[in-house]
MMTF fields as JSON, N, C-alpha, C and O atoms, coordinates in Angstrom:
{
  "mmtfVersion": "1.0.0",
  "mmtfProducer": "UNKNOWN",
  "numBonds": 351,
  "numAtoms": 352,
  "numGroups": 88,
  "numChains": 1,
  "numModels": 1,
  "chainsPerModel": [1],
  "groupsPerChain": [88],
  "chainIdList": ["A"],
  "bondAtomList": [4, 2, 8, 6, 12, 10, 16, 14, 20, 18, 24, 22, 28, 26, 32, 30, 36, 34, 40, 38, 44, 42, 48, 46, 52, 50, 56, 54, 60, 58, 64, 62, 68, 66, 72, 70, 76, 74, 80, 78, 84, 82, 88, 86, 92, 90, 96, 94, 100, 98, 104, 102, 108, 106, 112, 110, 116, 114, 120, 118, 124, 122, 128, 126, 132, 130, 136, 134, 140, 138, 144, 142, 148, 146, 152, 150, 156, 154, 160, 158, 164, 162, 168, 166, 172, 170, 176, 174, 180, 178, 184, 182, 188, 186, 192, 190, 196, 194, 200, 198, 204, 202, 208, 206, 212, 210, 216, 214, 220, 218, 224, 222, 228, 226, 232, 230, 236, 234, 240, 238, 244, 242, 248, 246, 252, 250, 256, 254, 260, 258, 264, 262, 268, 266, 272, 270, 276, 274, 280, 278, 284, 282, 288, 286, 292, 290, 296, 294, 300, 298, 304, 302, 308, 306, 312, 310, 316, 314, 320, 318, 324, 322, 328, 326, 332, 330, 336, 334, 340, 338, 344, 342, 348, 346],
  "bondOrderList": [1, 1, 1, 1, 1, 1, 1, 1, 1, 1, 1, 1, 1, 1, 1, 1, 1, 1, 1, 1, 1, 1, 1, 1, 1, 1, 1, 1, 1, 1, 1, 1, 1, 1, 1, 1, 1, 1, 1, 1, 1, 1, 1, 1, 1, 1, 1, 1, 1, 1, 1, 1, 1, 1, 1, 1, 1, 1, 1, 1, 1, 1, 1, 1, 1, 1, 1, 1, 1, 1, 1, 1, 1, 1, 1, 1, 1, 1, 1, 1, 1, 1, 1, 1, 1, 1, 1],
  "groupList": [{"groupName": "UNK", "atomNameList": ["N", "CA", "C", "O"], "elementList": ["N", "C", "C", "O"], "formalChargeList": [0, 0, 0, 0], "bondAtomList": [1, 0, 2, 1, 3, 2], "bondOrderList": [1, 1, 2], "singleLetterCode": "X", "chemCompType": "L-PEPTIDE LINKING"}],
  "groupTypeList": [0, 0, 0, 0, 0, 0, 0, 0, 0, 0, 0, 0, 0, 0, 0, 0, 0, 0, 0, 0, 0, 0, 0, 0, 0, 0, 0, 0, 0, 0, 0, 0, 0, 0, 0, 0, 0, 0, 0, 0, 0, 0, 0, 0, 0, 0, 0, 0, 0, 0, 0, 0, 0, 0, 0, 0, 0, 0, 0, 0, 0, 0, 0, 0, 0, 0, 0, 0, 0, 0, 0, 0, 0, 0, 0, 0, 0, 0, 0, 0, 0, 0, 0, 0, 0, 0, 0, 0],
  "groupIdList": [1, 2, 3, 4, 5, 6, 7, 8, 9, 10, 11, 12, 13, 14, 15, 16, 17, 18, 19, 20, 21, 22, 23, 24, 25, 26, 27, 28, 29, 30, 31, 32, 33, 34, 35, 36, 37, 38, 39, 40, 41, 42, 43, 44, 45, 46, 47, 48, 49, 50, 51, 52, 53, 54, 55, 56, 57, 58, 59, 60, 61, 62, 63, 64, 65, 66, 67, 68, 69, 70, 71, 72, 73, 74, 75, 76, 77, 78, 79, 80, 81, 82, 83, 84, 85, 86, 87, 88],
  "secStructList": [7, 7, 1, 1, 1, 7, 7, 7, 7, 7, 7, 7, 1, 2, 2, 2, 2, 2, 2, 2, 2, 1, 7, 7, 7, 7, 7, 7, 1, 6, 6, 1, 7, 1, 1, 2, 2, 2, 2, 2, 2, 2, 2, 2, 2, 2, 2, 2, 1, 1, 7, 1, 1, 7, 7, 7, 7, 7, 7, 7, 7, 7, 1, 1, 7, 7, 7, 7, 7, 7, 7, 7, 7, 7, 7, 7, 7, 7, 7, 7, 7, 7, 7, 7, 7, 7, 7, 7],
  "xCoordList": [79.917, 80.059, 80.715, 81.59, 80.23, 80.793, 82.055, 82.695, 82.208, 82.784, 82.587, 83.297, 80.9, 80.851, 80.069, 79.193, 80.477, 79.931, 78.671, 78.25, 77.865, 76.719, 76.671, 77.569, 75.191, 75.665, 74.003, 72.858, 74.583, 73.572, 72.772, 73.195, 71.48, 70.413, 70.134, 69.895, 70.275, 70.448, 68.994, 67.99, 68.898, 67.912, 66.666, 66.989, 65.528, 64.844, 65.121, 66.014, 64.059, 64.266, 63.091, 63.115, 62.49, 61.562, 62.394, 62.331, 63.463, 64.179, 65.432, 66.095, 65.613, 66.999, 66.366, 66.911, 65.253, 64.679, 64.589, 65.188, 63.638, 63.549, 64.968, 65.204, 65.656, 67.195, 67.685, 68.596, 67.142, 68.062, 66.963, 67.146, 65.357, 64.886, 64.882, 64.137, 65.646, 65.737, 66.794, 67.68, 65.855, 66.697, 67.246, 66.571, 68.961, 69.932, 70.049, 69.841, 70.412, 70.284, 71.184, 72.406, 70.736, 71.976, 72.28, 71.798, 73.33, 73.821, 74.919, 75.892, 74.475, 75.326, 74.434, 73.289, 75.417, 74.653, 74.287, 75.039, 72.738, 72.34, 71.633, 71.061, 71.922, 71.751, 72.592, 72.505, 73.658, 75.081, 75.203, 75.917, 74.313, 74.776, 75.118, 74.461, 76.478, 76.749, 78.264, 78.763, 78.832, 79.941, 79.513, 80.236, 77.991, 78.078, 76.93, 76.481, 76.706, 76.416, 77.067, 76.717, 78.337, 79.452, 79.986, 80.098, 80.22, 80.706, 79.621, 80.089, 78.364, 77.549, 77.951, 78.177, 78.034, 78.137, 79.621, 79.759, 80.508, 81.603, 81.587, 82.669, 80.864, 80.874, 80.1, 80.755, 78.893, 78.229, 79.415, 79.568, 80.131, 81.162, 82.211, 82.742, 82.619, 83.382, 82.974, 83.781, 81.595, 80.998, 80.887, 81.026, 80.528, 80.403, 81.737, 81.913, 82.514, 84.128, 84.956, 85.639, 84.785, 85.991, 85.413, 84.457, 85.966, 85.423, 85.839, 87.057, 85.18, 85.608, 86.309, 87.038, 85.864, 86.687, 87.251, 86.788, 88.395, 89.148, 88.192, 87.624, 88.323, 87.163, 87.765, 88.811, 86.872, 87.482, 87.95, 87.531, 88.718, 89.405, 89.596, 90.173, 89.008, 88.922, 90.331, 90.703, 90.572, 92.254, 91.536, 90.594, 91.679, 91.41, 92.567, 93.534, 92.628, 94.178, 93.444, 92.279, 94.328, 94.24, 93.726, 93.858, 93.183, 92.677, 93.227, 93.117, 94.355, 95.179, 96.527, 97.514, 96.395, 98.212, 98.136, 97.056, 99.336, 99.943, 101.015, 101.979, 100.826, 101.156, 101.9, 101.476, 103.381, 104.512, 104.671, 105.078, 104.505, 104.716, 105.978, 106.068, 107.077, 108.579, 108.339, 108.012, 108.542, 108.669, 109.945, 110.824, 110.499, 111.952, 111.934, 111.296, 112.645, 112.898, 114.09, 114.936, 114.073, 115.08, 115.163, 114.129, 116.092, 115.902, 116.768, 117.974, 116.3, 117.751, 117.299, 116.298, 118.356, 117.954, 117.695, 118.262, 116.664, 116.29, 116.486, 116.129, 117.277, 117.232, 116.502, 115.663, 116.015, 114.983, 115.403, 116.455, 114.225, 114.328, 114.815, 114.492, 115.928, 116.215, 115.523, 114.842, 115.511, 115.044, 115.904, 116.664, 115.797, 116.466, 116.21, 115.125, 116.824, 116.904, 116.339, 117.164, 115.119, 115.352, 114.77, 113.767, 115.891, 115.471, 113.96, 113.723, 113.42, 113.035, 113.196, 112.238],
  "yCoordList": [56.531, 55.161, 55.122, 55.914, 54.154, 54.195, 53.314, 53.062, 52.891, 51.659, 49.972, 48.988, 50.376, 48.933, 48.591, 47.726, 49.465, 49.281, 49.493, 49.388, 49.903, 50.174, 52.076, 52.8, 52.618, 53.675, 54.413, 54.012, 55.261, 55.83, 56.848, 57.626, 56.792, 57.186, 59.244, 59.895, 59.679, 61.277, 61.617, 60.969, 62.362, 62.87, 63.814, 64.324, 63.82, 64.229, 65.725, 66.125, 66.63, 67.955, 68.306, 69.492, 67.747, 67.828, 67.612, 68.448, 66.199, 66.03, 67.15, 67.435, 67.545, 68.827, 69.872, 70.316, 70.226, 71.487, 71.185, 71.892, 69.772, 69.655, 69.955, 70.811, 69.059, 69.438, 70.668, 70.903, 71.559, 73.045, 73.711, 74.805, 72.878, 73.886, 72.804, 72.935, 72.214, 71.621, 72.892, 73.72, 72.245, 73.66, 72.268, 71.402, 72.592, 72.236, 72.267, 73.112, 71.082, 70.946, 72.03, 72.069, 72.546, 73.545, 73.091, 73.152, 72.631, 71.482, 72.733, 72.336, 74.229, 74.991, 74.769, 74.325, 75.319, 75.139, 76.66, 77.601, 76.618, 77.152, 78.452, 79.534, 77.885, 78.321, 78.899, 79.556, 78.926, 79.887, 81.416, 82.361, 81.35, 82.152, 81.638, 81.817, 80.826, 79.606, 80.656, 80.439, 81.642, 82.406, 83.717, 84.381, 83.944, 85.81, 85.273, 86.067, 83.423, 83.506, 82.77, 82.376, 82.613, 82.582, 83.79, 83.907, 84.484, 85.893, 86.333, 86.936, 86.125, 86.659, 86.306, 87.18, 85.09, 84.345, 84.377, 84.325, 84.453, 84.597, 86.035, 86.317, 87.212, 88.373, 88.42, 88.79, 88.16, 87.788, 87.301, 87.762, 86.479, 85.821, 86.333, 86.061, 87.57, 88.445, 89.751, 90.582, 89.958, 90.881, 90.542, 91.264, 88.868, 88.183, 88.368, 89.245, 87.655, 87.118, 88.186, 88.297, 89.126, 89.701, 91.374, 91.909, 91.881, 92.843, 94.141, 94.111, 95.447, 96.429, 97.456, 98.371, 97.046, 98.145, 96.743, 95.638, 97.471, 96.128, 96.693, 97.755, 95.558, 95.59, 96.355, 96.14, 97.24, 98.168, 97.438, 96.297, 97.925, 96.932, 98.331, 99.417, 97.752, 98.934, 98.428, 97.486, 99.435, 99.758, 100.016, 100.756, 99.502, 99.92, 100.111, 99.474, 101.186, 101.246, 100.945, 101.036, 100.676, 100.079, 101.086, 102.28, 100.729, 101.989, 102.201, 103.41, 101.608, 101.791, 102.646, 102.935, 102.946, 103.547, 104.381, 104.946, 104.791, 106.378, 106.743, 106.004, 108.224, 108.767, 109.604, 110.304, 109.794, 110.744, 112.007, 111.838, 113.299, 114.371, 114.907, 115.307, 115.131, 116.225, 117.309, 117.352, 118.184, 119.575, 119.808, 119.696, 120.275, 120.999, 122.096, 122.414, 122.882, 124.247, 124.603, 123.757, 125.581, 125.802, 127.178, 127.645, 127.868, 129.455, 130.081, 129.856, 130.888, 131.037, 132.939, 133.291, 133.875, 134.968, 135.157, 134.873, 135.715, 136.703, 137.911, 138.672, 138.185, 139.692, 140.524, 140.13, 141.944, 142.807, 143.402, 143.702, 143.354, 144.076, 145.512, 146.116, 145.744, 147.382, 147.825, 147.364, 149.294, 150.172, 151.286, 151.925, 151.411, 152.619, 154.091, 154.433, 155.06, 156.1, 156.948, 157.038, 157.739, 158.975, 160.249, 160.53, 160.967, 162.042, 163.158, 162.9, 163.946, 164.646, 165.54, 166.222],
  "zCoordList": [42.157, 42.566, 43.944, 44.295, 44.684, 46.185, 45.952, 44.93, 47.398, 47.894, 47.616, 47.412, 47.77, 47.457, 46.419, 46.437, 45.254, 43.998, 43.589, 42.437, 44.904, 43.981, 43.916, 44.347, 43.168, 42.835, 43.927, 44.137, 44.207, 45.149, 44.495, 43.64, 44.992, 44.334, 44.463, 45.48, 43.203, 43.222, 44.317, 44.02, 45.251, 46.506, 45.335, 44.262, 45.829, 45.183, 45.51, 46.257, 44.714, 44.925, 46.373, 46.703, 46.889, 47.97, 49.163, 50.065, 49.319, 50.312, 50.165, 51.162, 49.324, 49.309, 50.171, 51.181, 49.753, 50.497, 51.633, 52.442, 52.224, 53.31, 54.21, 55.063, 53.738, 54.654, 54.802, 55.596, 54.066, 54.118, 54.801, 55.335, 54.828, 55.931, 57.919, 58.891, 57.758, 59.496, 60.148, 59.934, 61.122, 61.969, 63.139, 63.695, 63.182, 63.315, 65.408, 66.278, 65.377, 67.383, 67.892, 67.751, 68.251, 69.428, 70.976, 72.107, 70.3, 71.655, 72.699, 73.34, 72.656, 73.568, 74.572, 74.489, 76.09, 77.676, 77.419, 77.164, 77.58, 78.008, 76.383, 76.512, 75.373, 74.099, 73.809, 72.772, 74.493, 73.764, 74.631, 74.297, 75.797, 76.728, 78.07, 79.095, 77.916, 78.722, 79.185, 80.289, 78.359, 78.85, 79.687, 80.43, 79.342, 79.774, 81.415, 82.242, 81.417, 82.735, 83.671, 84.783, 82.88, 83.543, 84.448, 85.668, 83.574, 83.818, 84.933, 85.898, 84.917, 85.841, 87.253, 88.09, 87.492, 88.257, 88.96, 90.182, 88.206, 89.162, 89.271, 89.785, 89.037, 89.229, 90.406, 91.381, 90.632, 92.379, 93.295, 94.426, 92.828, 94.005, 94.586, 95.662, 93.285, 93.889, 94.352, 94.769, 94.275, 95.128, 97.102, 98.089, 96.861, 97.826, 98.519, 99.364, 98.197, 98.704, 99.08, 100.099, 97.935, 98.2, 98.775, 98.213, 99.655, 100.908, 100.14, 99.963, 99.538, 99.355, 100.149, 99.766, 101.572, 102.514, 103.634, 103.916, 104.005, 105.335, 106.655, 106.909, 107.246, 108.535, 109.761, 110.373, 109.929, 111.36, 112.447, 112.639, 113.135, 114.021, 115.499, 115.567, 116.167, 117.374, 118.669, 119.369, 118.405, 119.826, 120.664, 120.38, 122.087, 123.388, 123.787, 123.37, 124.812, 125.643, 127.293, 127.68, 127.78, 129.246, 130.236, 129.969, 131.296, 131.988, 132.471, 132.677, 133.214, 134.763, 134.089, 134.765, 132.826, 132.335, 132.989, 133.162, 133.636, 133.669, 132.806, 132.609, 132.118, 131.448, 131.923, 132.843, 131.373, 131.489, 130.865, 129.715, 131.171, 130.718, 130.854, 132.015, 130.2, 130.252, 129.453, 128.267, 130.251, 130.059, 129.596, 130.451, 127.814, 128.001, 127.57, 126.566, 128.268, 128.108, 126.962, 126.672, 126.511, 125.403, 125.824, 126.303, 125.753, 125.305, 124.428, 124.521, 123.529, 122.443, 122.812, 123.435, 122.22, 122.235, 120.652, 119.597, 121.032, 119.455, 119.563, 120.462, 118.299, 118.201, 118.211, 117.4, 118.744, 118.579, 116.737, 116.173, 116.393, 114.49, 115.232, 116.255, 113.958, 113.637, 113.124, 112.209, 113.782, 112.348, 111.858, 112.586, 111.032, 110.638, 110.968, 110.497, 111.603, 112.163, 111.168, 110.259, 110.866, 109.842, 110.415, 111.071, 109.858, 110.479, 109.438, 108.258, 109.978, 109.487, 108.727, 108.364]
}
């Protein structure tokens, strides 16, 4: 018995089946591969965007420099190696 008193009518056995054979709306984007082309997609962008190697950057030096050379001298003495004396 419902709400409003009357009593609702038992579904035949033809409409039971029918309902268990509808095939049901699939309201996902894209049929439910709406995450892995997601994933695709921001995976291109960071192929795009983001740079695997940093960009060469070329140094020039000036033509007109002159360059300073100093020469220093050090001298330490080194010892000549001993040897040991043997006789025959």
């Amino acid at each position: 018995m419902t709400m409003n008193g009357s009593t609702p009518h038992a579904p035949a056995a033809a409409d039971a089946i029918t309902a268990l054979r509808k095939k049901p709306n699939n309201f996902h984007l894209a049929g439910g591969f709406g995450p892995a082309l997601v994933g695709i997609v921001l995976f291109v962008l960071m192929l795009i965007l983001a740079p695997s190697v940093a960009p060469e950057r070329d140094v020039e030096r000036p033509v007109s420099s002159s360059t300073t050379t100093t020469v220093v001298t050090t001298t330490s003495a080194v010892p000549a190696p001993t040897t040991p004396a043997t006789a025959p």
